[in-house]
Every structure is written in C-alpha cells, then in structure tokens.
C-alpha positions as CSV (number, residue, x, y, z in Angstrom):
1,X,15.0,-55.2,-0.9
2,X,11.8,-53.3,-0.2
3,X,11.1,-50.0,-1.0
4,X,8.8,-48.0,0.4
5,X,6.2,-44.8,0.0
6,X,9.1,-42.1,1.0
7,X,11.4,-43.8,-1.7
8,X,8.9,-42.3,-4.7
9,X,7.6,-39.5,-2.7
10,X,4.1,-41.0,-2.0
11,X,2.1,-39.6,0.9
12,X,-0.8,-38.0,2.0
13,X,-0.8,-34.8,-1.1
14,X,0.1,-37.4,-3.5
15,X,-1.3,-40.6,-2.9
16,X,-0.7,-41.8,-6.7
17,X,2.5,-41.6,-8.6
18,X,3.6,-42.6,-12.7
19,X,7.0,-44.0,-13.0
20,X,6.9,-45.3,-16.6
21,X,10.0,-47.7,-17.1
22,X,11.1,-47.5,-20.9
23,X,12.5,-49.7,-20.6
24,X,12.1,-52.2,-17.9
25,X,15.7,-53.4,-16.8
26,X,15.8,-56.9,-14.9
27,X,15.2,-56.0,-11.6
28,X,16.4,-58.0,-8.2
29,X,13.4,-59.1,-6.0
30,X,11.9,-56.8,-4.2
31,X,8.7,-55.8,-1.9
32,X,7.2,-52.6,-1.2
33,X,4.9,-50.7,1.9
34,X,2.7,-49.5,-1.1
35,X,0.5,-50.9,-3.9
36,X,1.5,-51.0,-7.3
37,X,-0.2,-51.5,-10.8
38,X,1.7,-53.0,-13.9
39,X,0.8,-52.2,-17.6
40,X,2.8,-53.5,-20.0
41,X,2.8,-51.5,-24.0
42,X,5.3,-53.5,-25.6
43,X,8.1,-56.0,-25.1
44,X,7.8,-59.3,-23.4
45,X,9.9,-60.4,-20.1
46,X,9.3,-62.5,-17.2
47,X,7.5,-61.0,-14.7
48,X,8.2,-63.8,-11.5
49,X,5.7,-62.7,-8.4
50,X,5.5,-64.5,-4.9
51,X,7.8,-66.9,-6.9
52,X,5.5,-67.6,-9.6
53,X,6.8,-66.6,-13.2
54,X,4.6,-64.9,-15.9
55,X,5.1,-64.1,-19.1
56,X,4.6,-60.7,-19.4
57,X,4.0,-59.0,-23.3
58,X,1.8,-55.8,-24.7
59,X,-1.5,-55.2,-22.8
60,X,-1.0,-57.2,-19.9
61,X,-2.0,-55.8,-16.7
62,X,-0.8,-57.0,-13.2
63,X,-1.9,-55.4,-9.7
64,X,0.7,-56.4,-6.6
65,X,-0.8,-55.8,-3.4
66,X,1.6,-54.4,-0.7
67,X,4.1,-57.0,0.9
68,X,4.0,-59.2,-2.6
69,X,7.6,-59.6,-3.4
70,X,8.4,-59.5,-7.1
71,X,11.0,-59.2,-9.8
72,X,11.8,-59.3,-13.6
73,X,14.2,-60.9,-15.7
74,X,14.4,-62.2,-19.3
75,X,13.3,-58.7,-20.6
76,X,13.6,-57.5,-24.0
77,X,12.2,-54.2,-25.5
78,X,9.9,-54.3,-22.5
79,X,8.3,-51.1,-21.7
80,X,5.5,-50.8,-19.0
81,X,3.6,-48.1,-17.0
82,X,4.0,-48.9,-12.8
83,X,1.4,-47.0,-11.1
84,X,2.2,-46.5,-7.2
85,X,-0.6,-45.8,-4.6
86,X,-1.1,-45.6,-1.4
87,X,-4.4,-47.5,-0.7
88,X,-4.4,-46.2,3.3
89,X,-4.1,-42.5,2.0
90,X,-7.6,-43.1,-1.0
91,X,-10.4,-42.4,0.3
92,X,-11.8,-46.2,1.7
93,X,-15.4,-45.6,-0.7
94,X,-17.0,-49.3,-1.7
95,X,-17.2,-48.3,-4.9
96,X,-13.0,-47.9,-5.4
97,X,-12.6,-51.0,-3.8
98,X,-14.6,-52.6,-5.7
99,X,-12.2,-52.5,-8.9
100,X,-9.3,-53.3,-7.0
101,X,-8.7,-56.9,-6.9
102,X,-8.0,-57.3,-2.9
103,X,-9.0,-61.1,-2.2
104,X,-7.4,-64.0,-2.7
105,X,-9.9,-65.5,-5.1
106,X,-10.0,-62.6,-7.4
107,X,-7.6,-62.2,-10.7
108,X,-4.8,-60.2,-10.3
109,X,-3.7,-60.2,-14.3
110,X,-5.2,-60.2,-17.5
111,X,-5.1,-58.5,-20.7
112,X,-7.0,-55.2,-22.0
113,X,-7.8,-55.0,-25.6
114,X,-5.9,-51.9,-27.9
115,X,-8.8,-49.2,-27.4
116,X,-8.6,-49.8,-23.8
117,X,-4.7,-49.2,-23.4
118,X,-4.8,-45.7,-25.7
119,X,-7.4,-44.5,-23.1
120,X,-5.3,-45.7,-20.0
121,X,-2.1,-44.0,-21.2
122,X,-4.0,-41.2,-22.0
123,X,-5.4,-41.2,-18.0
124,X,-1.9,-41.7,-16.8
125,X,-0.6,-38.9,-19.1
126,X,-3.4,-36.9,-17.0
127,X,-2.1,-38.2,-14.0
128,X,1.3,-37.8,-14.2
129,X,0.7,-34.0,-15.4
130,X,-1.8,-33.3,-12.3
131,X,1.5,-34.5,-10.3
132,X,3.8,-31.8,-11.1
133,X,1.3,-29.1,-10.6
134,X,-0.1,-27.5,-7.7
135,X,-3.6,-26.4,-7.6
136,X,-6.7,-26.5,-5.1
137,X,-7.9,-29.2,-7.6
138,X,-4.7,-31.3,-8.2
139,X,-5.5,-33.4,-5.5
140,X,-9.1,-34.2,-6.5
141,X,-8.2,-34.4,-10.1
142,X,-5.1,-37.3,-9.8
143,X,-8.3,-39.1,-7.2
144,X,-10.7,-38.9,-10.2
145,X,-8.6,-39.6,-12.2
146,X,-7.0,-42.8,-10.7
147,X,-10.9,-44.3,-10.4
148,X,-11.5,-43.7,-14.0
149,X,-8.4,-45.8,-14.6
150,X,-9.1,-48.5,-12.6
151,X,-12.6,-48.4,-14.3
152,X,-11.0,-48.4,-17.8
153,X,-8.9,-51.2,-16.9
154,X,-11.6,-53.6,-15.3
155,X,-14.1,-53.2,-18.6
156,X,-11.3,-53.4,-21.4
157,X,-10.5,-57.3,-20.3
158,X,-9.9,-58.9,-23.3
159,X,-12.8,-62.0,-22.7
160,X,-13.1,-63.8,-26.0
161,X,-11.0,-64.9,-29.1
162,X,-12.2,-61.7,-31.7
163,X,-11.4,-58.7,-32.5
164,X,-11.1,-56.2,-35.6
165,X,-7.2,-57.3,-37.3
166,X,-5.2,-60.0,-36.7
167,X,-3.2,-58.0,-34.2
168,X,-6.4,-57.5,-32.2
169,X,-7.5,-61.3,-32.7
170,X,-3.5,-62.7,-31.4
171,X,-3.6,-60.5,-28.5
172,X,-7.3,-62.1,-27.6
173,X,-5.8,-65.9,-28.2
174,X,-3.0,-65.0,-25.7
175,X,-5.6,-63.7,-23.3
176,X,-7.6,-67.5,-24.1
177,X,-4.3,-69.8,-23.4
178,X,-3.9,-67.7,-19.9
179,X,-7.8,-68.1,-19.1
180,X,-8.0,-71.5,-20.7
181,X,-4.8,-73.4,-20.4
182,X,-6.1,-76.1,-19.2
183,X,-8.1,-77.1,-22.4
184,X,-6.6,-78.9,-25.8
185,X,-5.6,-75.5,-27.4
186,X,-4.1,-76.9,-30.5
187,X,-2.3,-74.5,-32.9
188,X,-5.1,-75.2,-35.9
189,X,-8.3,-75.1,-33.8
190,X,-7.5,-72.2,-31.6
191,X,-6.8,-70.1,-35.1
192,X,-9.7,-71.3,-36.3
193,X,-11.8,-70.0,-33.8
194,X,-9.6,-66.8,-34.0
195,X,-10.4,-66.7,-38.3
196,X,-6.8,-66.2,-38.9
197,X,-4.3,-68.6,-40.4
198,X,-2.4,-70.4,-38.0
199,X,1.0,-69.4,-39.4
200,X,0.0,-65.8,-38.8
201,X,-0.9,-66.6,-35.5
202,X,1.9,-68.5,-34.7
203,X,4.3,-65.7,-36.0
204,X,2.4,-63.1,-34.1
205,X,3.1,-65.2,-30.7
206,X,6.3,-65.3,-31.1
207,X,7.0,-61.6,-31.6
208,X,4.8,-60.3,-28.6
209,X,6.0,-63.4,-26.1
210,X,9.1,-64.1,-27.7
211,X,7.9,-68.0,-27.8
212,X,6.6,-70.3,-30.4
213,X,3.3,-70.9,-30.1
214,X,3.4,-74.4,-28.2
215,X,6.6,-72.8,-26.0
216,X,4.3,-70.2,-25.2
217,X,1.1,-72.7,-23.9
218,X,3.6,-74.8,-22.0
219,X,5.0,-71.9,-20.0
220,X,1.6,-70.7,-19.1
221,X,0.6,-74.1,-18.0
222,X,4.1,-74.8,-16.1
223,X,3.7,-71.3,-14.6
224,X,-0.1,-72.3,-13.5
225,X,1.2,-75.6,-12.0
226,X,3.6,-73.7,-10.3
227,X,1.4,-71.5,-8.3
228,X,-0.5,-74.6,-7.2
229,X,3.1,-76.5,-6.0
230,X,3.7,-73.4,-4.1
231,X,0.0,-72.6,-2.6
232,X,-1.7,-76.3,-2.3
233,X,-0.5,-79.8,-1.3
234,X,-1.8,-81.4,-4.7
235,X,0.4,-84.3,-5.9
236,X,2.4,-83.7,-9.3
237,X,0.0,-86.3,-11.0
238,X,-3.2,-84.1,-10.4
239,X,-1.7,-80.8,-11.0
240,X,-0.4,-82.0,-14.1
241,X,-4.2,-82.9,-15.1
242,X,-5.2,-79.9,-13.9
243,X,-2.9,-77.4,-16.3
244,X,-3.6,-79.8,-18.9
245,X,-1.4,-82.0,-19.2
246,X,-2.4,-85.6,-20.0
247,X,0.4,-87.5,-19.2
248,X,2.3,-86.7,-15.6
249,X,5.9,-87.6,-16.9
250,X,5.0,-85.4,-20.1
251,X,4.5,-83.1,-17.6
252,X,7.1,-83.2,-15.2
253,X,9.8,-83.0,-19.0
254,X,8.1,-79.8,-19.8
255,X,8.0,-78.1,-16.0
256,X,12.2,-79.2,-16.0
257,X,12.9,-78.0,-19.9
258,X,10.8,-74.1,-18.0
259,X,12.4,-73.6,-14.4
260,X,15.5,-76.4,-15.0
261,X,14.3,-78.9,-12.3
262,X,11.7,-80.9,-11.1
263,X,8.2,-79.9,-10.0
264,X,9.5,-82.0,-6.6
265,X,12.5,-79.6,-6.3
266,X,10.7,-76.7,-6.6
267,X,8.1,-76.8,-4.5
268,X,11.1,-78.0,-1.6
269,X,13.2,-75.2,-3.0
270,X,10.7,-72.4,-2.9
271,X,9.5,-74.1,0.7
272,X,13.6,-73.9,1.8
273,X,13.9,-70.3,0.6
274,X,10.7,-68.7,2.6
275,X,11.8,-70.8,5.3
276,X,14.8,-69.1,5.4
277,X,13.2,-65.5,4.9
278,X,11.4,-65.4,7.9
C-alpha cells in the first residue's frame, strides 16, 4: 500500500498536514511519496519500520523518511499525533534541515520529556488551526510553525535518568534502556540511579509498555539485534554481544520467545520477502 501527498491533500498551499489518530488502529504495511513524523501521548503498540519492531509508548517520537514502509500492530489505548510534510514543497533553508534527521547515521526515535510534549501539542494545535483557515499569513504561519516544532522536539530529548516525579524519572529510564541497551541494566541499579524504588519502577514499565521490566529490556535488545540481522552481515554470536547479551544461545531463546523464530530465519525471511518486493 502506499499512499501518497493527494491522498491527505498535501501540496504546494499546504505543505504540512495533522491527522491525529485517537486511537491508532493496527494498520497493514504501508509506504508513502511524503514524510511523516510520529508522536506518541499515550498507549503503547508496536510500531514495526523497514521491518524492524519498536515498542512504541507516551513521548516517543519517530520521523519516517519518504519510501520507509511501516506498520503497527499490538496497539492498545495508543494515541499518537502523525505529522505529514512535503519536504520538496519547504523551503530547502540549512537551518530546517538541520533538525530533520535525513542521514543514515543520525537517530530517527527517541523520547521528549513531559514539558516538551504540552508545548508540541500546543504547536500542532496551531498548526492544524492555520490549516483550516485562509489568510495571506496562513501559509507562513503553518512554515513557522512547523520549524518551531521540529525545534521543540530536537531540545526536549529525554538524555539522562532524572526528572521531577517518578512518572518523569520512568519515562527517562525507558529513554536509557533504548540508548543503553547494550549495558547490564539490572532492575535494582538502574532504579537506583533513577532514586525511585524498583517496584515503582517496575510497575510504571509495565503500564506505559505493557511489559515487565526485563520483557521490556529484552525487546529493545532483540529489536536492536534485529536491525543489525537485517542491515549488516555480523554473525548471531557478535550481534548477541553487541545488544548485550552475554551468552549467544541465551540470546538466540530470547530473539525466538520476541518474533517466534530464529535470528537465522529472520534475517533469510526478511531477505526472501524484499527479494520478492522488488
């Protein structure tokens, strides 16, 4: 399925569109000729792009580049913000590309602390508004507008286990174990460092993921070693190491109990599938 910019009306007046999904059905997979940016305010699914799954859960931001194909499943309660653009119809200035995560190498998820989301659904309020008016300015404002979003989301990344409540403090520890996966993380030393009890924290994963707390690390890990089967020719044993994992059969029981087969057969079942796409 791909969907493109005359599907949602997006052209040359209206570069940027709001389609809030409340909530987010599972969805088939699916491409589009336009860009798209995911922000997630509550609920958890799985968010599975270019074939790699992600957990998604409140704060979480995603950007999918034009020609990603994507889909969601597993959803519950999950309510998100998609905001279409038209990156050929922007005007091409250094200093909007600069927030937009184009390359390869750069991030294209993370997590933006509470403060930072109120202010974003607040500019895509604005947004959305400018949208169904027509004025000399509209088309200006929904431009400014979209650059102070992209702004607000790059500088409320969540980078380090604090924050004012424990609400603030789980939401930076699930930011960590996506950054960090590939170190110890225990339960009692990662709520340490959070100063907050670990049955807290533990309770608090589970209701914004859905997962107990050592569920939750092993899907992020399995999800990161998946990625790497798909896009590299590392061996199972050092991709395994990599997520951290310590033991490569441990490894290979935890990737089966996630995706219900082997790392082996998915990277050949992924490989047969494109195969057969193009």
């Amino acid at each position: 399925m791909n969907l493109n910019t005359q599907d949602f009306a997006i052209n040359a007046h209206t570069p940027i569109k709001i389609e809030s999904r409340t909530p987010q059905e599972s969805f088939p997979e699916h491409s589009h000729s336009f860009e798209e940016i995911i922000i997630v305010s509550q609920g958890y699914g799985t968010h599975v792009l270019n074939d790699v799954p992600m957990n998604l859960s409140k704060n979480y931001v995603c950007f999918v580049n034009q020609g990603d194909k994507h889909l969601y499943e597993n959803v519950s309660g999950l309510n998100l913000n998609n905001v279409l653009f038209d990156l050929k119809s922007l005007p091409a200035s250094q200093a909007l590309l600069d927030y937009l995560p184009l390359g390869d190498a750069q991030p294209k998820s993370w997590f933006i602390n509470d403060a930072s989301l109120a202010r974003v659904q607040s500019l895509l309020e604005q947004i959305h508004w400018e949208s169904t008016v027509r004025t000399p300015e509209t088309d200006l404002s929904i431009r400014s507008l979209f650059t102070l979003l992209l702004i607000e989301l790059k500088r409320g990344r969540v980078l380090s286990i604090n924050g004012r409540d424990n609400a603030e403090k789980t939401l930076a520890v699930i930011a960590h174990l996506n950054h960090h996966f590939d170190q110890p993380n225990d339960l009692e030393s990662v709520a340490e460092r959070a100063q907050m009890s670990a049955k807290v924290l533990a309770q608090n994963i589970k209701r914004l993921t859905g997962m107990r707390y050592n569920q939750y690390l092993n899907y992020v890990r399995t999800s990161k070693a998946m990625e790497a089967l798909l896009y590299s020719d590392k061996s199972v044993t050092d991709i395994a190491f990599d997520v951290g994992f310590q033991d490569s059969n441990y490894f290979s029981t935890k990737f089966k109990q996630v995706f219900q087969r082997t790392p082996m057969a998915a990277r050949y079942d992924i490989a047969l599938k494109n195969s057969r796409r193009h």
